[in-house]
VOLUM-966514 format. One record per residue: x, y, z of N, C-alpha, C, CB in turn; residue in one letter. Coordinates in pm, 1 decimal, padded with zeros to 6 digits, always signed. Each point is the difference from the previous one (the first is absolute). Glycine has a CB too. Layout:
n.east, n.north, n.up, ca.east, ca.north, ca.up, c.east, c.north, c.up, cb.east, cb.north, cb.up, residu
X, Y, Z, X, Y, Z, X, Y, Z, X, Y, Z, a
...
This chain:
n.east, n.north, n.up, ca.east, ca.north, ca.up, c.east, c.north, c.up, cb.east, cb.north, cb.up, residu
+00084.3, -00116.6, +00000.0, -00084.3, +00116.6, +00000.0, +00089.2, +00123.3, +00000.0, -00185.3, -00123.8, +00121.2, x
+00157.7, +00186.7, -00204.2, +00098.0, +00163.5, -00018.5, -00126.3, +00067.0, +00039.0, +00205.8, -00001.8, -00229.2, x
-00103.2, +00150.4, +00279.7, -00153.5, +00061.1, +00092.6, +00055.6, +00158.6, -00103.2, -00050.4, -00147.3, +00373.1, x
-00004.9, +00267.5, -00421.8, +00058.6, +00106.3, -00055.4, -00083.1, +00115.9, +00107.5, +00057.4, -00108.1, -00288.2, x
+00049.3, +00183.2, +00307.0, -00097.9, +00104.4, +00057.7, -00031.5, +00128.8, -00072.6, +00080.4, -00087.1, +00198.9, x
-00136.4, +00145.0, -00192.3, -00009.1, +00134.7, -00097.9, -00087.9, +00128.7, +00145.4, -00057.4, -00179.5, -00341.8, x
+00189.1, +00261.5, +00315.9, -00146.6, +00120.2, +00113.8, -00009.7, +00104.7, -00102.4, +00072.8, +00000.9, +00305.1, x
-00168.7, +00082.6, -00300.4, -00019.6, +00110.2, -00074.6, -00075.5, +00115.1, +00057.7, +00018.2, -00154.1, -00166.6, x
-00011.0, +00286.9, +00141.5, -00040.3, +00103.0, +00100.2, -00183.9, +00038.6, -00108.1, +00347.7, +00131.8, +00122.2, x
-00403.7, -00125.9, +00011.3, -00168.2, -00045.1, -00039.7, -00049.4, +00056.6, -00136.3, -00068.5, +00009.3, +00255.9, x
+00122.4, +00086.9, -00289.8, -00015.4, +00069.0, -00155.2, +00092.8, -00066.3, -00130.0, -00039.4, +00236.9, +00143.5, x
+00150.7, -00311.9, -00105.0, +00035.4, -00096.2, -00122.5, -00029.5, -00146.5, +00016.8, +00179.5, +00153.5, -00048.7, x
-00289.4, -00222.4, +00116.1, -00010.9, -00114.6, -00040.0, -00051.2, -00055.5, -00092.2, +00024.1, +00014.5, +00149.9, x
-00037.1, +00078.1, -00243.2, -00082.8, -00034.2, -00121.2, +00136.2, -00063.0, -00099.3, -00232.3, +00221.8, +00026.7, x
+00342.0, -00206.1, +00005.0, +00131.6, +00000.7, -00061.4, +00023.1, -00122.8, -00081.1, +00083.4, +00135.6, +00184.4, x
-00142.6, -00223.2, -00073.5, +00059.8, -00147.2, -00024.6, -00071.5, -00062.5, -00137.9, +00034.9, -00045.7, +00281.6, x
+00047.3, -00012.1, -00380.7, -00098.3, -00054.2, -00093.1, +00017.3, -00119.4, -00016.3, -00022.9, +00172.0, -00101.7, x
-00075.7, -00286.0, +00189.0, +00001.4, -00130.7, -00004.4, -00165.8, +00023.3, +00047.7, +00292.0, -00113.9, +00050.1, x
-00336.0, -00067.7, -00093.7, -00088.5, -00047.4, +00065.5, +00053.4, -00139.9, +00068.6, -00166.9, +00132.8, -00155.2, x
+00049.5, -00169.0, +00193.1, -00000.2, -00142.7, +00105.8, -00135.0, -00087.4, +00007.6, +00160.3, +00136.9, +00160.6, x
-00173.1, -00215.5, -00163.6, -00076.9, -00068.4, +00005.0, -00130.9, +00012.1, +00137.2, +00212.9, -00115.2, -00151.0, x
-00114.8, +00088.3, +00272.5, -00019.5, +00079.5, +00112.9, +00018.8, +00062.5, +00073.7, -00033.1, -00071.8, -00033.5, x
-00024.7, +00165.6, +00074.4, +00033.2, +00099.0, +00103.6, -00025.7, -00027.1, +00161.5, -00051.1, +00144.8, -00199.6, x
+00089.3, -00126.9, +00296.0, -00041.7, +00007.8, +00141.1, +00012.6, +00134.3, +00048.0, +00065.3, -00224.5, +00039.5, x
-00166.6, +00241.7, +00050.3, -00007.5, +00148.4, +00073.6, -00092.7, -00029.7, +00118.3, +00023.5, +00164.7, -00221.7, x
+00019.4, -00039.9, +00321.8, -00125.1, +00008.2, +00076.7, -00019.1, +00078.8, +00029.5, -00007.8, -00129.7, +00054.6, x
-00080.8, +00205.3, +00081.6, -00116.8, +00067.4, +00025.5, +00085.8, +00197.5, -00051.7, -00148.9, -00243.6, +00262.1, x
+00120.1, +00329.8, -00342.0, +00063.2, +00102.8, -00007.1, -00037.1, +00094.3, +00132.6, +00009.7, -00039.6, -00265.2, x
+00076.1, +00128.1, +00284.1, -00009.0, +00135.3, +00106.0, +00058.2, +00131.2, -00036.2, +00014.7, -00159.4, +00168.7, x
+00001.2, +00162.3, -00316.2, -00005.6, +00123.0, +00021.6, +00009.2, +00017.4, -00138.6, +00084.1, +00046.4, +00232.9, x
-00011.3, +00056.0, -00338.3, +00008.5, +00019.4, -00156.1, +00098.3, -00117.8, -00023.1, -00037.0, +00280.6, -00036.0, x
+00139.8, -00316.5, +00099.5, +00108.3, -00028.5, -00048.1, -00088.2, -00219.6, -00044.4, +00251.7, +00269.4, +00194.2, x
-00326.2, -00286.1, -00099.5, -00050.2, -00139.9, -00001.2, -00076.9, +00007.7, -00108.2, +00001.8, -00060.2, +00231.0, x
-00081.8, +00180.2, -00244.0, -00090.8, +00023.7, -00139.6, +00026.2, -00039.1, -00121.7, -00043.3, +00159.4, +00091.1, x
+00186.5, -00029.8, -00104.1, +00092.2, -00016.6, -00129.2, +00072.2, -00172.4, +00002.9, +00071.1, +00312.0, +00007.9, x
-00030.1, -00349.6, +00089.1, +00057.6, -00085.6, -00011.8, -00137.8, -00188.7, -00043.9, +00236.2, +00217.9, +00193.1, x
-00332.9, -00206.4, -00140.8, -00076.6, -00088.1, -00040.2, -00031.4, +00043.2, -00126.8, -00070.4, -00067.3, +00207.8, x
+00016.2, +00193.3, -00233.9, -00058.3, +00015.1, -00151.2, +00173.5, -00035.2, -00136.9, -00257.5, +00262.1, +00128.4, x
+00360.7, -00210.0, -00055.2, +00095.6, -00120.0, -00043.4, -00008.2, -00073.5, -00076.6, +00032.0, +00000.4, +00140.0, x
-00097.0, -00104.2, -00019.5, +00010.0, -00162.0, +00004.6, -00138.9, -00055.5, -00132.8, +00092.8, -00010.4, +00341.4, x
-00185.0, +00101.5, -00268.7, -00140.3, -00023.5, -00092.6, +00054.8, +00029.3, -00160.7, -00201.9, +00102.6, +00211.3, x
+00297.9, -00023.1, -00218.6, +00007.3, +00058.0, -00168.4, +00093.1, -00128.4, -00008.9, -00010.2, +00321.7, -00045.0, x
+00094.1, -00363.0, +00090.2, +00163.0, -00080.0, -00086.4, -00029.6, -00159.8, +00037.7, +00236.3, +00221.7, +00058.4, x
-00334.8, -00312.6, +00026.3, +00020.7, -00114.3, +00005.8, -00188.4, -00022.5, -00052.1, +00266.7, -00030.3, +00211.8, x
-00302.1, -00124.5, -00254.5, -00107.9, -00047.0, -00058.7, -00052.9, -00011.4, +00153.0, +00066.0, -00123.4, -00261.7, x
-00008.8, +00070.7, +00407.9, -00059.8, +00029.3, +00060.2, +00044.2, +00048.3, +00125.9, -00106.6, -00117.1, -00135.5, x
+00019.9, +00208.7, +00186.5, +00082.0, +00051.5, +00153.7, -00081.6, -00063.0, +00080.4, +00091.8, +00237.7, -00031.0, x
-00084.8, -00292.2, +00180.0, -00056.5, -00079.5, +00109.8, +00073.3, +00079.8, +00093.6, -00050.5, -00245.8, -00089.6, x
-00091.4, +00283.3, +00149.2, +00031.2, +00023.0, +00119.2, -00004.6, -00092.4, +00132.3, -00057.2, +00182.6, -00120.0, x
+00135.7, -00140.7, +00246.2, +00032.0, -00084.8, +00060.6, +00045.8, +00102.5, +00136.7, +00051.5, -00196.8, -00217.9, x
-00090.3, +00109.2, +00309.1, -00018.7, +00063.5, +00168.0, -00032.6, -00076.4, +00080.0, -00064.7, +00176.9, -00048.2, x
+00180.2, -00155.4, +00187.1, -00026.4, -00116.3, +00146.6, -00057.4, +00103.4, +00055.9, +00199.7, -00184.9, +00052.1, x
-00249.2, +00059.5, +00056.5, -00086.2, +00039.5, +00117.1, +00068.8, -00039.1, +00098.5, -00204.4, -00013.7, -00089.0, x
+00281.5, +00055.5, +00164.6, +00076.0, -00035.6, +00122.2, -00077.1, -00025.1, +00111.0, +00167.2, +00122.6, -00074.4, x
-00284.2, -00120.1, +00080.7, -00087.2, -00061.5, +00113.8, -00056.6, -00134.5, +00012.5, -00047.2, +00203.4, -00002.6, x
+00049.9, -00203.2, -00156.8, -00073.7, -00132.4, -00032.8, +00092.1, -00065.7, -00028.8, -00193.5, +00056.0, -00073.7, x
+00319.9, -00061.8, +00003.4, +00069.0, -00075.4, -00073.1, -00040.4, -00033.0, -00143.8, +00052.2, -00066.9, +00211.0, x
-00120.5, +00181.5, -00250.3, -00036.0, -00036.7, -00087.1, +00020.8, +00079.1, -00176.0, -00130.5, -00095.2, +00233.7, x
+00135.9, +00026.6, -00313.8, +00055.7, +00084.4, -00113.4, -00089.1, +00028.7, -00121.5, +00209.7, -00094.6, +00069.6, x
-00228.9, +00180.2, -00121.0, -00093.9, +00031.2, -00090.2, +00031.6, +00012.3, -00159.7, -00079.4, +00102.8, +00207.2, x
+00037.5, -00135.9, -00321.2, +00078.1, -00020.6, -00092.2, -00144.0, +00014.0, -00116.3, +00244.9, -00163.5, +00137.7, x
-00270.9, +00326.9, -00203.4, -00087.5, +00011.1, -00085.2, -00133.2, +00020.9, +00098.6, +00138.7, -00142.4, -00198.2, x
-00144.9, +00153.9, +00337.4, -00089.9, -00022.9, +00077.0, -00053.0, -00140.9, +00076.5, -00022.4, +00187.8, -00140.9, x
+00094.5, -00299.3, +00081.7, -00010.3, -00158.0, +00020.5, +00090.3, +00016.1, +00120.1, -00032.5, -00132.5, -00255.5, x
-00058.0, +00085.4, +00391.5, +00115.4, +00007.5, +00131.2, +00022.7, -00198.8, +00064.4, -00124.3, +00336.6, +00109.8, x
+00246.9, -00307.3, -00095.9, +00009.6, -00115.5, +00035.1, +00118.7, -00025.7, +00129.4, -00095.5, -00043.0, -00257.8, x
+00105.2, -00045.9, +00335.1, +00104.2, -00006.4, +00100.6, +00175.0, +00021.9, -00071.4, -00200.2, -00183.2, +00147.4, x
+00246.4, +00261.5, -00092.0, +00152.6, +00011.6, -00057.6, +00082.6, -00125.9, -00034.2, +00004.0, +00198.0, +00137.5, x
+00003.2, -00291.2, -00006.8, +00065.1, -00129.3, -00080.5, -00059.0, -00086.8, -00115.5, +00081.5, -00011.3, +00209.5, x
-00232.2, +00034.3, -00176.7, -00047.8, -00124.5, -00093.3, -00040.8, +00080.5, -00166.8, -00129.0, -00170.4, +00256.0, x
+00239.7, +00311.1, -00276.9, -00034.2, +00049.7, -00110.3, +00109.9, -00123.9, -00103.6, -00079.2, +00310.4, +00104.1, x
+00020.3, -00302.2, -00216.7, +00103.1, -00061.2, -00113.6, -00048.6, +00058.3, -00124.2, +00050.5, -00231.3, +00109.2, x
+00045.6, +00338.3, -00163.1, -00046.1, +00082.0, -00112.7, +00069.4, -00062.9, -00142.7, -00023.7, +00227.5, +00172.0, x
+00021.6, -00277.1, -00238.0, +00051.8, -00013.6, -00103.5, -00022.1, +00051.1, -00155.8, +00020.2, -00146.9, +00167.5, x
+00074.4, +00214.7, -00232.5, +00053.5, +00048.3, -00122.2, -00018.0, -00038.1, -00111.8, +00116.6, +00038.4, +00109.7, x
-00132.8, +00014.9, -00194.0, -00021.0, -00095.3, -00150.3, +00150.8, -00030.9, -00047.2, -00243.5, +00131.5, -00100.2, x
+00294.6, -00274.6, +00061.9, +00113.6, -00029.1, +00000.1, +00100.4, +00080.3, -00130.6, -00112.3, -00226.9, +00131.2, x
+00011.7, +00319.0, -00192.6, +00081.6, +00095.1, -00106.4, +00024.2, +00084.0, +00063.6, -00078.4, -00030.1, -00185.1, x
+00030.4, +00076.3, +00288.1, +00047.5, +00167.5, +00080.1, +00150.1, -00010.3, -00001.7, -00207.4, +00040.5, +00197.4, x
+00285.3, +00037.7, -00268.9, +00185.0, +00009.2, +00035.3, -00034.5, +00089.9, +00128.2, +00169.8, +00012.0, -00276.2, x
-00240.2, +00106.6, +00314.8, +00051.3, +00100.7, +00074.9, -00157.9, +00067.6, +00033.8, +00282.0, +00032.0, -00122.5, x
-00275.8, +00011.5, +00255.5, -00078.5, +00055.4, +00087.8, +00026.7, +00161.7, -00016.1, +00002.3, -00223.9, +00157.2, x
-00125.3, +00328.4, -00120.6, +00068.3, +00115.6, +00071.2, -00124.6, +00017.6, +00124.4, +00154.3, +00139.8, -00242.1, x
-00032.6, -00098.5, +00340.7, -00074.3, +00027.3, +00156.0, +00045.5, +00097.5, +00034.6, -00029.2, -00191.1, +00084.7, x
-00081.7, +00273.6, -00022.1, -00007.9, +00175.9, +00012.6, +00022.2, -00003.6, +00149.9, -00192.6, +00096.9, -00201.1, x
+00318.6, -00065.3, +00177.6, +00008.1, +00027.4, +00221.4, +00000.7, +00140.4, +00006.5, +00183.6, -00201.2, +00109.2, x
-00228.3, +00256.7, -00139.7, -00065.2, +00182.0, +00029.1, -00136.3, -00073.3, +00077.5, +00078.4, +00209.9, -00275.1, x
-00165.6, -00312.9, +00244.0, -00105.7, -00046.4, +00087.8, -00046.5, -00125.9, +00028.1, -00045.3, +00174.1, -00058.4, x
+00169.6, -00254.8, +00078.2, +00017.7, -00116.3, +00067.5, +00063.2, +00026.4, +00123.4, +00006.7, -00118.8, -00197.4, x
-00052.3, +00028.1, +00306.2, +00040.2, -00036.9, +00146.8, +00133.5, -00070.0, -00034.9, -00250.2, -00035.5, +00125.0, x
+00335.4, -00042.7, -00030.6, +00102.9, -00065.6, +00003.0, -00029.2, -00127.8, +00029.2, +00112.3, +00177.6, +00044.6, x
-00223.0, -00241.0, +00062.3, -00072.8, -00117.4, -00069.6, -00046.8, -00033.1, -00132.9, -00046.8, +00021.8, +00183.2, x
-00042.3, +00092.5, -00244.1, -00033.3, -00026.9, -00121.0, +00103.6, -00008.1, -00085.7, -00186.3, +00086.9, +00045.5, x
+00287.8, -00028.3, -00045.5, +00145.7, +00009.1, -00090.4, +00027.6, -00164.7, -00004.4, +00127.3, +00269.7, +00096.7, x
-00089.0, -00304.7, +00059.6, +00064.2, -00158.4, -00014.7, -00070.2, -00117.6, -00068.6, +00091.6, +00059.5, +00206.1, x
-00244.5, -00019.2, -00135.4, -00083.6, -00116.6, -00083.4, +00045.9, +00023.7, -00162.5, -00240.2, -00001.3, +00183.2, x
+00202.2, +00113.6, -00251.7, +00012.0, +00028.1, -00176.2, +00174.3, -00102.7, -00066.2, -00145.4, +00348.6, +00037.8, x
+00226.1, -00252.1, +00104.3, +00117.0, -00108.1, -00039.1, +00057.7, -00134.7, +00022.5, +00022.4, +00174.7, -00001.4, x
-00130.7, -00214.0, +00093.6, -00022.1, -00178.2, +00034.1, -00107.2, -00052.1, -00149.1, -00012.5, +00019.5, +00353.7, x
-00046.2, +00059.3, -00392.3, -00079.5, +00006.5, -00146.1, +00091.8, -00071.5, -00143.9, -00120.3, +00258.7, +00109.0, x
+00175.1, -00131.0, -00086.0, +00092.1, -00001.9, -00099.7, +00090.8, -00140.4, +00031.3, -00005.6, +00284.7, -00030.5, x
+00071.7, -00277.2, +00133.9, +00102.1, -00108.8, -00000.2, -00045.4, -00164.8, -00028.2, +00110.2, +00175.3, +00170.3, x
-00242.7, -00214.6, -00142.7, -00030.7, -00108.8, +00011.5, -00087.1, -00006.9, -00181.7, +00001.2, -00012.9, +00340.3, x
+00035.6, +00123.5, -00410.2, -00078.5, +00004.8, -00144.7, +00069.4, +00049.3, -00068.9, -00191.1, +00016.8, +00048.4, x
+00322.8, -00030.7, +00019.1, +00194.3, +00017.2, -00089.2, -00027.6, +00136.0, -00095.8, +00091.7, -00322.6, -00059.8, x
-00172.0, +00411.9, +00112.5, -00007.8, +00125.9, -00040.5, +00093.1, +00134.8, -00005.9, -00175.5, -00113.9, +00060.4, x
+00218.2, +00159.8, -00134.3, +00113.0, +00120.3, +00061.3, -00167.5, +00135.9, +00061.9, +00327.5, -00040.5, -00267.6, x
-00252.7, +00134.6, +00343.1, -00096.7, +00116.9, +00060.6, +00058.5, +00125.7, -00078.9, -00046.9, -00103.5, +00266.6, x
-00000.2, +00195.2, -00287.7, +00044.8, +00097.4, -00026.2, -00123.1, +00075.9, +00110.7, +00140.7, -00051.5, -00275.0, x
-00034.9, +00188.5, +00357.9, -00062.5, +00077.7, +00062.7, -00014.9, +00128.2, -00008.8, +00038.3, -00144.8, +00089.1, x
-00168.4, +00236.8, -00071.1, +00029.3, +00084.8, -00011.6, -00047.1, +00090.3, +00109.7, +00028.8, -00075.5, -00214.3, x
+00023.6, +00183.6, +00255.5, -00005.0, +00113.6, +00095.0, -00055.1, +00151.6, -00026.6, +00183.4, -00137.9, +00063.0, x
-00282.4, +00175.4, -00044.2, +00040.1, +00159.9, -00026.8, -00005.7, +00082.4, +00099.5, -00073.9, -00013.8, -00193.1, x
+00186.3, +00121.2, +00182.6, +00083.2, +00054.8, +00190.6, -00062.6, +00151.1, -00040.0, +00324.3, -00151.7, +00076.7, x
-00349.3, +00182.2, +00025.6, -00058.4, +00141.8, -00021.2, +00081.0, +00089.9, -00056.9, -00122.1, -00028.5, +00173.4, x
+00041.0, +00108.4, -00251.3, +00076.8, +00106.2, -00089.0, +00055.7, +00122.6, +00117.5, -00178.5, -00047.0, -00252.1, x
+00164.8, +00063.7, +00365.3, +00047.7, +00063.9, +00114.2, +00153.7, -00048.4, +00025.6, -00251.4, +00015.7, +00096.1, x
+00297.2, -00195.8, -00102.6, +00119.4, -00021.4, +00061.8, +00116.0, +00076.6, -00078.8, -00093.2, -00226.7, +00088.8, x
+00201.2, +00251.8, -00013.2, +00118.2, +00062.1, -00092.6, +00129.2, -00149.4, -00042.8, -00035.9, +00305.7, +00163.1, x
+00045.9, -00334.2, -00278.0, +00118.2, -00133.4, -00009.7, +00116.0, +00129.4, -00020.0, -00134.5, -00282.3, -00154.0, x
């Protein structure tokens, strides 16, 4: 599994020119999750969303909730490569996508968008 990262400041994420088959994201909070899902919606055939429940143990996937261990997501065996939006993914949700990927010999490509406020 190769993982790529890509960050971009919230007004050039339009930059990137690829698609994907699938996308992962989750819940947005603010412009930057906006831009960054509508992203996902323009460049992959499909984006899924996806979100834990730390009370329940439980994980949600398109709205389908199910217990975290007894999830088993599997890939269409043509997917070469994923993209997952950590501008609005958790770090549970991150590991599951890349326990995803690894068990469906998938590479990830990621993407970020950092507020147009930070100074690099």
């Amino acid at each position: 599994m190769k993982i790529t990262q890509v960050y971009f400041k919230t007004d050039e994420v339009s930059l990137l020119d690829k698609t994907w088959k699938y996308s992962f994201y989750g819940k947005s909070v603010d412009e930057r999750g906006d831009k960054s899902i509508q992203y996902l919606s323009n460049n992959s055939d499909a984006s899924v969303s996806i979100s834990y429940n730390p009370e329940s143990f439980e994980i949600s996937i398109q709205g389908q909730t199910t217990l975290f261990e007894a999830l088993d997501y599997n890939i269409n065996p043509t997917v070469k490569s994923i993209l997952i939006d950590l501008t609005t993914l958790d770090l549970i949700e991150i590991i599951y996508i890349l326990k995803i990927a690894k068990k469906n010999n998938v590479n990830v490509d990621c993407i970020y968008c950092e507020p147009d406020s930070y100074k690099i």
